[in-house]
N, C-alpha and C positions, 0 to 999 in steps of 0.2 A: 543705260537706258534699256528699257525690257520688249525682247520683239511683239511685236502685234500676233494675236492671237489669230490662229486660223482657222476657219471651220471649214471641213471637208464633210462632202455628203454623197454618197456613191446609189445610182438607182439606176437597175439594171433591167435590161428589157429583152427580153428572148422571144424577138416574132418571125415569123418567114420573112421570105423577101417579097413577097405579096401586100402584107400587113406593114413595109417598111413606110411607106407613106402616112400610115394610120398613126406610128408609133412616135414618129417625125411629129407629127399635128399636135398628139397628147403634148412632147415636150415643149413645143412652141405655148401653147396656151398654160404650159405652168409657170415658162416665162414673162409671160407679159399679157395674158388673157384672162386670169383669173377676176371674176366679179365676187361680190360677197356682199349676202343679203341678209338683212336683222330677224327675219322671221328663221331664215334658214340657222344663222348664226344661235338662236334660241335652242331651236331644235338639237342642231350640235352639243349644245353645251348640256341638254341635260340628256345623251348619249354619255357623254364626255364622264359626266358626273357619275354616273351608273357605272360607269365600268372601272372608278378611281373607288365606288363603294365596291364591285367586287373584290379587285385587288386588295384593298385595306381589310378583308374577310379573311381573306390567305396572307397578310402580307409578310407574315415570319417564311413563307415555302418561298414566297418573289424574294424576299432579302435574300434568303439563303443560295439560291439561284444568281442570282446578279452577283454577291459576291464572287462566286465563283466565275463568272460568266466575265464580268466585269472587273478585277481584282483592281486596287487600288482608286476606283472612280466613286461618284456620287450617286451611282442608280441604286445601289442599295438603302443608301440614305435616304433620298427623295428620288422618288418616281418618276420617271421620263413624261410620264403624263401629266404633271404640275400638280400645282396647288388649288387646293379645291375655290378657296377664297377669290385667286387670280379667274380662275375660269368661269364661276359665277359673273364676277365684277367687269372684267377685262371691255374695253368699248370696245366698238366696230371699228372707229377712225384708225384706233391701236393697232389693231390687224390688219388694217388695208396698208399703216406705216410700214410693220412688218414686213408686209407682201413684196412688197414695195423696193424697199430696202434688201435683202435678200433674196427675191427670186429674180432673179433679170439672166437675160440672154448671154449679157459679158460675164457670167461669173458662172458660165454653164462651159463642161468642155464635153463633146459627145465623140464615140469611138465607136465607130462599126467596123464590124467584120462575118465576115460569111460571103457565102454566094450570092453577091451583089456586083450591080453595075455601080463602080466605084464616080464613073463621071454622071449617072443618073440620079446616086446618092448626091452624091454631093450639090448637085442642083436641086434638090429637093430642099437639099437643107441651107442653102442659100434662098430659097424660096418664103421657105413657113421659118423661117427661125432666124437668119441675118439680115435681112430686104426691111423688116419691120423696125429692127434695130436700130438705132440712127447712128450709135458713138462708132465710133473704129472696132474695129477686134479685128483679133490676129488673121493673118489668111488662113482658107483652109489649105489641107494638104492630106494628098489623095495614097501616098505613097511614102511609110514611114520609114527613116532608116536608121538601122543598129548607129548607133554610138556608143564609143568605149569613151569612160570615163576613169580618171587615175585619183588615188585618193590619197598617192604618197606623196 
């Protein structure tokens, strides 16, 4: 039987600890606030489309690039940006599915570190990001410790 695929997505965020609450709020509403409007949706797409016509200008430099950059994946082949067809066509409902489907709070794991109040953090993000949540996830935990792991 073949395992399930996983996708990992890493988005990294470097603010003071002033801006930690602000940074907290961005991640809360990519979890579960995003709205998404047909006129804006329009606009996007022919941003979208414009910038798959410049690349397809250059696209022997982007291939050559990706491969190296990429070795063995498909960005070379087809562009992270998709298909021109797809992104024309593509409904609203499909993207809210999307949204929907992979952005959610339980599949978000956040790590802070720096000069922070670690029990201030944490309530914050028990605040803007778990409170709205409703399924279970894991506790947090304010204090991480080494584990040795054996592999023999």
């Amino acid at each position: 039987m073949p395992l399930p695929v996983m996708k990992i997505q890493f988005i990294f965020l470097s603010v003071s600890p002033d801006d930690a609450a602000q940074a907290l709020q961005l991640l809360a509403d990519w979890a579960y606030q995003i709205e998404f409007d047909e006129n804006e949706l329009n606009t996007e797409r022919e941003v979208v489309l414009n910038e798959e016509r410049i690349r397809r200008s250059d696209h022997a430099i982007y291939q050559s690039i990706y491969k190296t950059i990429y070795p063995n994946q498909n960005y070379a082949n087809r562009m992270p940006i998709g298909d021109s067809k797809t992104i024309k066509s593509i409904p609203l409902e499909k993207i809210n599915a999307f949204y929907q489907r992979e952005y959610q709070a339980q599949k978000m794991a956040i790590l802070v570190s720096g000069d922070i109040n670690p029990r201030q953090i944490e309530t914050q993000i028990k605040k803007k990001i778990l409170m709205p949540c409703q399924p279970a996830i894991m506790p947090l935990t304010t204090q991480a410790q080494p584990q040795s792991i054996s592999y023999a």
